[in-house]
C-alpha positions in Angstrom: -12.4 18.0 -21.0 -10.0 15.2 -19.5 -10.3 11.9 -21.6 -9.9 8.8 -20.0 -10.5 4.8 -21.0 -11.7 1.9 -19.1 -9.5 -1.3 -19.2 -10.7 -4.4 -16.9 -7.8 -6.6 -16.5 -10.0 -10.0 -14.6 -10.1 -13.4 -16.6 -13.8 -13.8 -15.5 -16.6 -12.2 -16.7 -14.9 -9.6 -18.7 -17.0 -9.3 -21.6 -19.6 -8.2 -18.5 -17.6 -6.3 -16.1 -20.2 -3.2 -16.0 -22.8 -5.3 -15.0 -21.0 -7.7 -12.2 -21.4 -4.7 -9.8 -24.2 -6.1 -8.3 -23.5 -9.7 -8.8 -19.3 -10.8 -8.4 -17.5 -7.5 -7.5 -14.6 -9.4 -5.7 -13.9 -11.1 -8.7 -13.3 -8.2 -10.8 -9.9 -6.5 -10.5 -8.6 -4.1 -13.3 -7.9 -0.3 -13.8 -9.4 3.1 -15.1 -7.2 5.3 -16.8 -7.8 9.2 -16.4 -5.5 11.1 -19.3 -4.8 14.1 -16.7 -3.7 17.9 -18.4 -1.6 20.7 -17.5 -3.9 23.8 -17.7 -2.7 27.6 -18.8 -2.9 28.8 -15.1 -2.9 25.4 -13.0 -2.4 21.6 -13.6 -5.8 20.8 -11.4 -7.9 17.4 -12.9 -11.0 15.7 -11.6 -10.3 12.3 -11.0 -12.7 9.8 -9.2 -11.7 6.1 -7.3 -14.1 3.8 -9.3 -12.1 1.0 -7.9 -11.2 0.0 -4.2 -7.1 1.4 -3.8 -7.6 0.6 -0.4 -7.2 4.1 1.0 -8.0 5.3 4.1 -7.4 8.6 4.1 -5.9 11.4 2.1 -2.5 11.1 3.2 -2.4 7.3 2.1 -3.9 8.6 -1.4 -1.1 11.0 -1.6 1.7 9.1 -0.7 0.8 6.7 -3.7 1.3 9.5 -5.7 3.4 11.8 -4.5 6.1 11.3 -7.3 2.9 12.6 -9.7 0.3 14.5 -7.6 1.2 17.7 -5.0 -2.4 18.3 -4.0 -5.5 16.5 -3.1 -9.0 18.4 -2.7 -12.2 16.9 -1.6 -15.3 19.1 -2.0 -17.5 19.3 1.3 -21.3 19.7 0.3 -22.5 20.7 3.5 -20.5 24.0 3.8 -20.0 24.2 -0.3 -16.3 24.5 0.3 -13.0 22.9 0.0 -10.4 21.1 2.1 -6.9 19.7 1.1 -3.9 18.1 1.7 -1.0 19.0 0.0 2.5 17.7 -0.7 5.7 20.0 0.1 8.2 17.5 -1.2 9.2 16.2 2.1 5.6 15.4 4.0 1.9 15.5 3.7 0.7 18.6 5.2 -2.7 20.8 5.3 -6.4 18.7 5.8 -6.1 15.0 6.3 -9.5 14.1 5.4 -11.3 10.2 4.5 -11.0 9.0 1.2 -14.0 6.8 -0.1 -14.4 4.2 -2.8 -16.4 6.0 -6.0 -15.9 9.7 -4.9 -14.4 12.2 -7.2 -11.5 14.4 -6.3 -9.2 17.5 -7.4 -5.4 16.7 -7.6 -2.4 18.8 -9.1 -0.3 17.3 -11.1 3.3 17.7 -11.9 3.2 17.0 -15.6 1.1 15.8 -17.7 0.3 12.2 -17.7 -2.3 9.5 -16.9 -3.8 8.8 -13.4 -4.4 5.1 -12.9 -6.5 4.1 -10.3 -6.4 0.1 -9.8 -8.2 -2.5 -7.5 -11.3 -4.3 -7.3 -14.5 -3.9 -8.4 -16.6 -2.2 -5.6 -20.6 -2.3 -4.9 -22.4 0.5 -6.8 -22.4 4.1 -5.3 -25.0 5.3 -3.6 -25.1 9.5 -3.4 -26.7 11.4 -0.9 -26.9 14.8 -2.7 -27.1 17.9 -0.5 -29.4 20.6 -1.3 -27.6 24.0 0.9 -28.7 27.1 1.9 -26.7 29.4 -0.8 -25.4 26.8 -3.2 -25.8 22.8 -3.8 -23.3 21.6 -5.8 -22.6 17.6 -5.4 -19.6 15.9 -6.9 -20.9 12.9 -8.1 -19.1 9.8 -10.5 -21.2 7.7 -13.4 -21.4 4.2 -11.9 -19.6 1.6 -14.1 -22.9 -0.2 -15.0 -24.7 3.3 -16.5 -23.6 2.8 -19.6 -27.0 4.4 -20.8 -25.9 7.5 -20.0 -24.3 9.1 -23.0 -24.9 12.9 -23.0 -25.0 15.4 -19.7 -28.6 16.4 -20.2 -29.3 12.5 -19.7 -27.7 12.7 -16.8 -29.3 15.3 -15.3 -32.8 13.9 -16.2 -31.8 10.7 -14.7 -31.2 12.7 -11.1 -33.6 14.8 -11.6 -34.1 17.8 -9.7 -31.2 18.9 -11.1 -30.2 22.4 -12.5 -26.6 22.3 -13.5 -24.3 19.6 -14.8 -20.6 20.6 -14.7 -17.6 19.0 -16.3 -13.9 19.9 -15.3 -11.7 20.9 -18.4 -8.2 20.9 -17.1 -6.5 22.5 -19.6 -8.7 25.8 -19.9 -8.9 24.9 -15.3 -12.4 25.8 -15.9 -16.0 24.6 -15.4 -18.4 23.4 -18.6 -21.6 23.3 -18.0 -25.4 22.6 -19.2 -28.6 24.7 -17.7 -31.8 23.0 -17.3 -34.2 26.2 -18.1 -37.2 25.6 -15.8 -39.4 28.1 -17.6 -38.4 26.6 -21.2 -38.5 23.4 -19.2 -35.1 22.6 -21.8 -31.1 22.2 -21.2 -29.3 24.9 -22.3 -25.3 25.2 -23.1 -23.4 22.5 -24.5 -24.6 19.0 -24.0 -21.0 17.2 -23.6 -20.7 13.7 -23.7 -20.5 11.6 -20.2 -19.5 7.7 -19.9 -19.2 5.5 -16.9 -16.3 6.5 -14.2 -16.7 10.0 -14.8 -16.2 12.8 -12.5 -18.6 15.5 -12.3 -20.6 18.7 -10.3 -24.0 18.9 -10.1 -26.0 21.1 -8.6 -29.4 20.0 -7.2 -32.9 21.5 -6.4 -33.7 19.3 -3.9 -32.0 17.1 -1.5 -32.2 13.2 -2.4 -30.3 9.8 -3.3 -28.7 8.7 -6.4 -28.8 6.5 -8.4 -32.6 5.3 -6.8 -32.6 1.6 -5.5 
């Protein structure tokens, strides 16, 4: 699984930067560091935009990166499907689709080395998780002030509804996941640790909001 850390870089309110979401977010400016992998088969790494980059679009995400990144995918819960843009070392090419503040993405990396997303403090996401006809999986991101959330069974209690949680591991370019059994009423698989900024997949039971205001 893909480490990363969590550095604030603001002079105020730093000792309480995970709670100033819903109090001062223009006064918090700093970065989150994802430690991105090169994989046996692939160099893909889930990555989320916990701060505001102030992109529009995919193609203003890639040209940021295009000396580190050569694709971008965004996952489309509606039709449980992908769409890309990719980079072919002259131009952009492929889906230009609208990048938002706390999503999660797939990129593919060159080499291995950290992804730095930097900006502002946005508000606190708000997810509108789609339940589909043949498969629901959500990306989602931890919100920076849930730091209660330490394992990925907590997680999925916390959505509820909720019957897979999935974690990219980039150098295996594979899914890990946890099962909530609804007969044992219990999570099975691995129950891998979660923090705030992190990307993941659930898949739901039932459509619905998260986190609940």
């Amino acid at each position: 699984m893909k480490k990363f850390a969590l550095l604030l870089l603001a002079t105020l309110l730093l000792s309480a930067f995970l709670y100033a979401v819903e109090s001062e977010p223009s006064a918090i400016v700093g970065y989150v560091v994802y430690e991105c992998q090169t994989g046996e088969s692939a160099n893909n790494n889930f990555v989320a935009l916990p701060l505001d980059m102030g992109f529009s679009d995919s193609i203003e995400f890639g040209e940021a990166y295009q000396d580190e990144i050569d694709v971008i995918s965004n996952w489309l819960a509606e039709s449980q499907a992908w769409e890309s843009t990719l980079y072919d070392g002259d131009i952009w090419t492929g889906e230009i689709f609208d990048v938002k503040v706390n999503s999660a993405y797939m990129i593919s990396i060159y080499d291995a080395k950290p992804f730095y997303c930097v900006g502002p403090l946005p508000e606190a996401p708000v997810y509108d998780l789609v339940f589909g006809a043949t498969a629901s999986n959500n990306f989602i991101m931890i919100p920076l002030d849930r730091t209660d959330l330490e394992k990925a069974s907590e997680l999925g209690e916390d959505v509820s509804d909720v019957s897979a949680v999935n974690a990219w591991s980039a150098p295996y370019q594979s899914w890990m996941s946890i099962f909530y059994d609804e007969v044992e009423e219990a999570w099975t698989g691995d129950d891998f640790s979660v923090s705030v900024a992190m990307p993941l997949m659930i898949s739901i039971t039932k459509e619905k909001e998260w986190p609940n205001k």
